[in-house]
C-alpha atoms as one frame of an Amber mdcrd trajectory, in Angstrom:
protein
  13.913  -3.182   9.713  12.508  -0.834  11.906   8.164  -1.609  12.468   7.339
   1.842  10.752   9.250   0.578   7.742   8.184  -2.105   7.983   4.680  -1.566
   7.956   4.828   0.942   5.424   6.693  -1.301   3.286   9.950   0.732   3.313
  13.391  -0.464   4.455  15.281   0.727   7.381  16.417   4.461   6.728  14.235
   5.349   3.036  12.177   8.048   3.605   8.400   8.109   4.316   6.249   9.293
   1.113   5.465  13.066   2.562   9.294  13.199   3.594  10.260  12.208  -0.366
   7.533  14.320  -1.493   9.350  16.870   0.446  12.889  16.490  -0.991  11.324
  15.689  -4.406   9.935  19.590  -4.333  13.013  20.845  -3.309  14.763  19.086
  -6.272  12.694  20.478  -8.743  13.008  23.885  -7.191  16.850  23.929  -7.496
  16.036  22.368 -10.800  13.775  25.023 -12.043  16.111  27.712 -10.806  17.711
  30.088 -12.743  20.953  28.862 -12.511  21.217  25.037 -11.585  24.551  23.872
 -11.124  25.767  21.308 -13.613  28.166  19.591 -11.255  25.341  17.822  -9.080
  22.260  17.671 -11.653  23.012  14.384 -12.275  23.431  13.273  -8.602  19.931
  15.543  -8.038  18.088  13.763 -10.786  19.343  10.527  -9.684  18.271  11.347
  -6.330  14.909  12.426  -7.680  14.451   8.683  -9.649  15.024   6.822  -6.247
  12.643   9.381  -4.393  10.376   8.641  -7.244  10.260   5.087  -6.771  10.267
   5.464  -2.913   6.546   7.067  -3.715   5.551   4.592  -5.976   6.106   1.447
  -3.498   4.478   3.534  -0.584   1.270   4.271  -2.778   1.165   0.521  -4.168
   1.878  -0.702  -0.393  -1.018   1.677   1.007  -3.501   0.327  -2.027  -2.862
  -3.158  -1.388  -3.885  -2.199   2.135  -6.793  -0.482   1.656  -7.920  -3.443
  -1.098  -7.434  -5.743   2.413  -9.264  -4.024   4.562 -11.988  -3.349   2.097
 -11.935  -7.057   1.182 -12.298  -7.775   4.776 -15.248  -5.141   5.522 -17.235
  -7.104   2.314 -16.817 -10.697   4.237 -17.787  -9.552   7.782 -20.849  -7.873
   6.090 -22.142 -11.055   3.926 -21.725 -13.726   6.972
């Protein structure tokens, strides 16, 4: 696992959240189109689930960060 996934609490090759946000949008636009094929909307909403969860891990990772740091700003300023 590479140190930017693993700091961000990804694994080696899943994208970062703005780069799933990214592909997420472009999902839904093909999606939303006026004509979406029905031979890959399956394998696009699938692909949209995992990107889904991608996001969810990164924001839960990056909130038990910030609850860390916080935690640790608290105890330097009581001692």
């Amino acid at each position: 696992m590479s140190s930017e996934a693993s700091a961000a609490g990804g694994t080696e090759g899943e994208p970062g959240y703005a780069a799933a946000m990214a592909e997420l949008e472009q999902i839904l636009a093909e999606l939303e189109g006026e004509d979406p094929d029905v031979d890959v909307l399956a394998d696009r909403v699938e692909r949209a689930a995992t990107l889904i969860e991608v996001c969810r891990r990164r924001i839960a990772n990056a909130s038990v960060q910030v609850e860390r740091v916080v935690a640790a700003l608290e105890s330097d300023e009581s001692t």
